[in-house]
C-alpha positions as CSV (number, residue, x, y, z in Angstrom):
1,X,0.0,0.0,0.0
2,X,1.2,3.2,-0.8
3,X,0.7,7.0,-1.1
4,X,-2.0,6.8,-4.3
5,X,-4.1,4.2,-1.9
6,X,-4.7,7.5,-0.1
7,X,-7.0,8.5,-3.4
8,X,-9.3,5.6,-2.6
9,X,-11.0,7.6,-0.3
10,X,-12.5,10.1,-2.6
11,X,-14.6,7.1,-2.8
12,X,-16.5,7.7,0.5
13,X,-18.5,10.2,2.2
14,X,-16.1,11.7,4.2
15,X,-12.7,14.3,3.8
16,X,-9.4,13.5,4.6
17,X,-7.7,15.9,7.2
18,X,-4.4,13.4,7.7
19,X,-3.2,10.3,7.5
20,X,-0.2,8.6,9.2
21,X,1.5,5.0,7.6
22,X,1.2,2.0,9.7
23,X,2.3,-1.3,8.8
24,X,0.4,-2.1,5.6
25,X,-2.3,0.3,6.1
26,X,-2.6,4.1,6.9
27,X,-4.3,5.6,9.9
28,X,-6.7,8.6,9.0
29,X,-8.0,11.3,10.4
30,X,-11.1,12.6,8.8
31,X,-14.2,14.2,9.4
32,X,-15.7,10.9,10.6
33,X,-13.2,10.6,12.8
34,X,-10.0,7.9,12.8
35,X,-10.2,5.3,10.1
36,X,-7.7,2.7,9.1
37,X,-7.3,1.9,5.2
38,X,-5.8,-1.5,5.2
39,X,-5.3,-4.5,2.5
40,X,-7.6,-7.2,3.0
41,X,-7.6,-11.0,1.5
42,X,-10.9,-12.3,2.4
43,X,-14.0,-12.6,0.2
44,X,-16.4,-9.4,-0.1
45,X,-19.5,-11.9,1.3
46,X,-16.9,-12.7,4.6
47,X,-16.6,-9.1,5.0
48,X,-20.3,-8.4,4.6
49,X,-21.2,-11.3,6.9
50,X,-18.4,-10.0,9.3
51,X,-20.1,-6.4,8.8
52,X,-23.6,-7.3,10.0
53,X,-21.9,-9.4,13.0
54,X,-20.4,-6.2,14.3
55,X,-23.4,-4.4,13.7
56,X,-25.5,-6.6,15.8
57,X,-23.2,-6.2,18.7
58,X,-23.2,-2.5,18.6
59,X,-27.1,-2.5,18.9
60,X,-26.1,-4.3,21.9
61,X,-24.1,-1.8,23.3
62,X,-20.9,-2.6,22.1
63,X,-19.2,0.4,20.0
64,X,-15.4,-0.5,20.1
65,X,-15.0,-2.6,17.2
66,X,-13.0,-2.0,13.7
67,X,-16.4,-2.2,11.8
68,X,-16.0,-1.9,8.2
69,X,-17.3,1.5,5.9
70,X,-19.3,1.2,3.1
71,X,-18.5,3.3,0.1
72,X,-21.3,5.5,-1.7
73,X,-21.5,3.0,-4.0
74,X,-22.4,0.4,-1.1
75,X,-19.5,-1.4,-1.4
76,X,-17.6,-2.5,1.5
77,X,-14.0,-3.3,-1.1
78,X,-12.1,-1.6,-3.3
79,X,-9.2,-2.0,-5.1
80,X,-5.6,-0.1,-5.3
81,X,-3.8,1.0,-8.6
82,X,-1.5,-2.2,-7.6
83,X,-5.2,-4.1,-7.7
84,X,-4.8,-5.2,-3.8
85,X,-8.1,-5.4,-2.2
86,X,-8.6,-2.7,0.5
87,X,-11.1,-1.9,3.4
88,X,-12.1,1.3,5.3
89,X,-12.6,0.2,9.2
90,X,-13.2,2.2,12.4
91,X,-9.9,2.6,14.5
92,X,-9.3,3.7,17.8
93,X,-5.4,4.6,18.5
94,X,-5.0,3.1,22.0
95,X,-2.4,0.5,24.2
96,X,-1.3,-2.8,22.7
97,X,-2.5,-5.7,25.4
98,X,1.0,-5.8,28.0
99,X,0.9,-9.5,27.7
100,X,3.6,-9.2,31.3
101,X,1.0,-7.1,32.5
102,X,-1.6,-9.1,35.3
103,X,-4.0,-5.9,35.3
104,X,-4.1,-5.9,31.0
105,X,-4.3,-9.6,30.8
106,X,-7.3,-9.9,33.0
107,X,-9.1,-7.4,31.1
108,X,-8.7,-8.8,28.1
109,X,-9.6,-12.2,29.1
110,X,-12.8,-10.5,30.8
111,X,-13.4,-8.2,27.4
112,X,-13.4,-12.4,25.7
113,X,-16.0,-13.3,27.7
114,X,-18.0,-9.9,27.1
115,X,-17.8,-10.5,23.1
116,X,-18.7,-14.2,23.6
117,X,-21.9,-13.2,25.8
118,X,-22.6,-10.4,22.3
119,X,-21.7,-13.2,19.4
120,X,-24.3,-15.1,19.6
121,X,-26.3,-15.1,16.0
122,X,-28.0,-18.1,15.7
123,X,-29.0,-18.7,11.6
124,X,-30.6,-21.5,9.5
125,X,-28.4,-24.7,8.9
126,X,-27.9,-23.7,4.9
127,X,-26.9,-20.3,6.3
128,X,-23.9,-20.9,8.7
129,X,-21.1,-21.1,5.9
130,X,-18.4,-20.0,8.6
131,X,-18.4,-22.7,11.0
132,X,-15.4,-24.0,12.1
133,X,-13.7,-27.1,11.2
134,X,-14.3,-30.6,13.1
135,X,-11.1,-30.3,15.7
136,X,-11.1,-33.9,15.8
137,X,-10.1,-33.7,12.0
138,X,-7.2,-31.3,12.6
139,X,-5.5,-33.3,15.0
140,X,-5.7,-36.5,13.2
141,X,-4.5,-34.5,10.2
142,X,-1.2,-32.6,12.1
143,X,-0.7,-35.9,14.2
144,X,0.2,-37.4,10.5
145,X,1.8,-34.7,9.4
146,X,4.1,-34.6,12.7
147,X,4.9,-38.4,11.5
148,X,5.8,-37.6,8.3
149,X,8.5,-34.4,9.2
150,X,10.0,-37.0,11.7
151,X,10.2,-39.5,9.3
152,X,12.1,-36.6,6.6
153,X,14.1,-35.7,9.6
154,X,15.3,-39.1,10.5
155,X,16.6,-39.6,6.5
156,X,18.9,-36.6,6.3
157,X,22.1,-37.3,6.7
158,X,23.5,-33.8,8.2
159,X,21.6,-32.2,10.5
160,X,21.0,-29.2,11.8
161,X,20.6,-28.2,15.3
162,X,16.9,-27.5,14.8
163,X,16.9,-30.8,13.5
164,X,18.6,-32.6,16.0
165,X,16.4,-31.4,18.8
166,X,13.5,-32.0,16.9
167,X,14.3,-35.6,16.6
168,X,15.1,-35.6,20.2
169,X,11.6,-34.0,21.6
170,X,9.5,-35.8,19.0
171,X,8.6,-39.1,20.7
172,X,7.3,-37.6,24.0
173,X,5.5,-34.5,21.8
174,X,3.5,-37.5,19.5
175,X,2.6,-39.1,22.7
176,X,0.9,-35.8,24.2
177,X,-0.9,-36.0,20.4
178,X,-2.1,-39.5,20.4
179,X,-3.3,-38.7,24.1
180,X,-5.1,-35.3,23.3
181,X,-6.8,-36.5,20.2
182,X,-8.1,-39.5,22.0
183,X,-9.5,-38.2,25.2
184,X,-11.1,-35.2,22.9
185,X,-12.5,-38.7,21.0
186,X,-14.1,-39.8,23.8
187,X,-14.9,-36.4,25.6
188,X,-18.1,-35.5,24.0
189,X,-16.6,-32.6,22.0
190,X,-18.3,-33.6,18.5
191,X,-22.0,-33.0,20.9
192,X,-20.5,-29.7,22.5
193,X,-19.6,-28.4,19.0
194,X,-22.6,-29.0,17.3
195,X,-24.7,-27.2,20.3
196,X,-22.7,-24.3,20.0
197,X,-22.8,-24.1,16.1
198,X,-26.7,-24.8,16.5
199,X,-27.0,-22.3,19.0
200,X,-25.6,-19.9,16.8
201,X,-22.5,-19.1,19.2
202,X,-19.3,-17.8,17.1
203,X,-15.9,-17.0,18.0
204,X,-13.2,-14.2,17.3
205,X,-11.2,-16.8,15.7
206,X,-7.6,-14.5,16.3
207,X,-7.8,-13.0,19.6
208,X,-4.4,-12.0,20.5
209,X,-2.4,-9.3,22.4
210,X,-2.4,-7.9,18.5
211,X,-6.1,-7.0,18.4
212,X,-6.4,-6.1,22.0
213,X,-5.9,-2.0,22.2
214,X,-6.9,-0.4,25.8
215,X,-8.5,3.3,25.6
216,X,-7.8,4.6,29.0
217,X,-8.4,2.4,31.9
218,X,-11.7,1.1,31.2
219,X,-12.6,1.0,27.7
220,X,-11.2,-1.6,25.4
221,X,-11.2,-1.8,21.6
222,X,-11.2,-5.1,19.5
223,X,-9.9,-5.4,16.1
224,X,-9.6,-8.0,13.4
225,X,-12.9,-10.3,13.1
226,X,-12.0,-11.7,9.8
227,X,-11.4,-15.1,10.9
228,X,-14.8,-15.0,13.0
229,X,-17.1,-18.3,12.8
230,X,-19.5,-20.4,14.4
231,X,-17.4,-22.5,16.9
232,X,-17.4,-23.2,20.3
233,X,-15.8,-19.9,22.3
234,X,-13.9,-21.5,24.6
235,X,-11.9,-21.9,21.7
236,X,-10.9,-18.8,21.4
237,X,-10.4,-18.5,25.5
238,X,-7.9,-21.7,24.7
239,X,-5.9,-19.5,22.0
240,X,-5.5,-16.8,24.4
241,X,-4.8,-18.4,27.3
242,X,-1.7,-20.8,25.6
243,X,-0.2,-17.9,24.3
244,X,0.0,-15.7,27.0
245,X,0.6,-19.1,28.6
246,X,4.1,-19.4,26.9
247,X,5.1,-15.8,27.5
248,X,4.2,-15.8,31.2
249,X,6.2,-19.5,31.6
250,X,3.0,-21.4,32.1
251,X,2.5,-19.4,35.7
252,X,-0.2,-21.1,37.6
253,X,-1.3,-18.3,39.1
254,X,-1.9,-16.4,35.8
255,X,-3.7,-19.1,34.2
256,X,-6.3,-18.8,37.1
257,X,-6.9,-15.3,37.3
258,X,-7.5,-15.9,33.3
259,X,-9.9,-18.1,33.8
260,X,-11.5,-16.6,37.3
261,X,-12.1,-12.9,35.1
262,X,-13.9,-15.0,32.0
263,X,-15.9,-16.4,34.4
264,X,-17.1,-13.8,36.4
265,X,-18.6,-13.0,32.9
266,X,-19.0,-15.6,31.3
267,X,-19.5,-19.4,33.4
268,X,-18.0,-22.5,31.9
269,X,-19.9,-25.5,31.4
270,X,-18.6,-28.8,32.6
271,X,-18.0,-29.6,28.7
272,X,-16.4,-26.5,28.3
273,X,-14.3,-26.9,30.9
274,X,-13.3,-30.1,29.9
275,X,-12.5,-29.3,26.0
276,X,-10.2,-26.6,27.2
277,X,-8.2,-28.8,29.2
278,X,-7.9,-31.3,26.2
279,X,-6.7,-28.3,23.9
280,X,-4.1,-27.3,26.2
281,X,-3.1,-30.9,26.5
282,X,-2.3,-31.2,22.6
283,X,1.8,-29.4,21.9
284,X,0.1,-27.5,19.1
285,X,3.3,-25.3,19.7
286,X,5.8,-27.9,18.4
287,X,3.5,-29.0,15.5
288,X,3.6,-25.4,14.6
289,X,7.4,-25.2,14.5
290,X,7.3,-28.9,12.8
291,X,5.1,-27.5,10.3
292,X,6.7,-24.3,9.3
293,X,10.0,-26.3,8.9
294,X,8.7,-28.9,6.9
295,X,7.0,-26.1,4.7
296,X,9.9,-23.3,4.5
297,X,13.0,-25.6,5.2
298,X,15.4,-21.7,4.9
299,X,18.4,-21.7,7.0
300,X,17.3,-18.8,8.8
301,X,13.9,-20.1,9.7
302,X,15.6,-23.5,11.1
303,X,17.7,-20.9,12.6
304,X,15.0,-18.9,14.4
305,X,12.5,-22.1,15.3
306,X,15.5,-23.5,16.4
307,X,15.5,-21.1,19.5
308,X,11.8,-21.7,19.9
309,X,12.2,-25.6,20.2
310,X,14.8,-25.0,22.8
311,X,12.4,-22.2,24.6
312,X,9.5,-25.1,24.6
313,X,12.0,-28.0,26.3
314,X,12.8,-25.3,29.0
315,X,8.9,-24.6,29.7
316,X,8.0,-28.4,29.6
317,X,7.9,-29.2,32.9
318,X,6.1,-26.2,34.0
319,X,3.6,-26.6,31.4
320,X,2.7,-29.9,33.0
321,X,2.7,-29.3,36.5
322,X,0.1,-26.2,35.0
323,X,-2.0,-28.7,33.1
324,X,-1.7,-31.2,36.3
325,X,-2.9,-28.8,38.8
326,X,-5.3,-26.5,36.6
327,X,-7.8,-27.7,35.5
């Protein structure tokens, strides 16, 4: 995105008084306040769908979100001279998350709980095109996909450290798979999923320190609903939690007070309390680093994930004294 994107806004009902670069995107000041123009990759009927989401939570009360402007045309894309694809949202300028911050973390976990209480739209069967994908599926498909990096590993004659400690970790890591996928097998999840999806209850589907902005000491303002879907939400509360998780070395005390502010808001189900266990049981982290290997295989990636695979041996054995004593 550059300069000339800037033009794209002669295409909307409002006048440009500034605009500041960001990463990818400018931030604008005009005379309906801050926008962000920002390149977007989804399809125009995601963005509509994600639209009228957003819009239905604000009738509910909840205003800080990077809803998406329409053009006078009605349109809710448009397109650069380099023909990339670009959307007009609501922004607030405000405080990343402080994922080493208790107070921020608590909040955000809280502000979760507040969306999943608002993101609940529940639609005809034919209608609910964004649901998300049958987790017992994805495991069965990265459990095989873990085999098969081990198995490229094993072959290669020189190895790299990255590769080395790989081979080293894998056979406890594919036990924690096996184990996850067959307790979420016999957990019930399959009847918990489809009662959320029925129920019409969605998720964020990227809530991250990223999309987490705080606007004084109260408010807080939530971006980047692209990926949202009809899911169970404690998913989401599972994404959240193992990342700050891994920054916070799997503190036991954190991962309470996590779970203690959703719930003041937002009460977990027995179900629900058991499928978030289950997720934090699976080492999605080392399939991650498996899988970007295996898909990139650069020197300088090895390099990098390298680090991250010795980071993850560190926080092992805190990670399972947390999932021993926490849920």
């Amino acid at each position: 995105m550059n300069e000339k994107s800037l033009k794209l806004l002669e295409q909307y009902d409002l006048e440009l008084i500034s605009a500041t670069r960001g990463r990818g995107s400018y931030i604008c000041e005009t005379s309906l306040g801050k926008k962000l123009l920002t390149d977007y990759t989804g399809s125009e009927k995601k963005i509509v769908f994600t639209n009228q989401l957003l819009e239905r939570m604000e009738q509910k009360g909840l205003h800080y979100t990077d809803k998406v402007m329409a053009s006078r045309e009605g349109a809710y894309l448009c397109r650069d001279w380099d023909d990339n694809t670009c959307v007009l949202k609501d922004w607030q300028e405000g405080r990343e998350c402080d994922t080493s911050s208790a107070f921020d973390v608590e909040a955000a976990t809280a502000n979760l709980a507040h969306l999943h209480t608002m993101m609940v739209w529940p639609q005809a069967e034919g209608e609910r095109l964004y649901a998300g994908e049958c987790l017992t599926e994805v495991w069965k498909r990265h459990n095989q996909e873990l085999k098969k990096v081990n198995e490229f590993v094993r072959k290669r004659k020189q190895k790299t450290e990255f590769e080395s400690m790989f081979l080293k970790q894998y056979p406890e890591y594919a036990r924690q798979a096996r184990e996850a996928l067959e307790m979420l097998e016999n957990s019930g999840y399959e009847t918990l999923y489809r009662a959320s999806v029925e129920a019409g209850e969605m998720c964020h589907g990227n809530y991250n320190q990223h999309n987490i902005y705080f606007l004084g000491k109260k408010q807080i303002f939530t971006s980047n609903f692209e990926k949202c879907g009809y899911d169970i939400p404690v998913s989401d509360l599972y994404q959240f939690v193992r990342k700050i998780m891994e920054k916070q070395e799997w503190s036991l005390k954190m991962g309470k007070r996590m779970i203690e502010a959703y719930e003041r808001i937002r009460p977990l189900s027995e179900g629900e309390r058991k499928y978030l266990f289950i997720r934090l049981c699976y080492p999605e982290k080392f399939w991650k680093l498996a899988n970007q290997y295996y898909n990139c295989r650069k020197a300088c990636l090895s390099g990098k994930n390298g680090e991250k695979l010795k980071k993850l041996a560190v926080q092992e054995e805190k990670r399972g004294v947390f999932l021993r004593q926490m849920l």
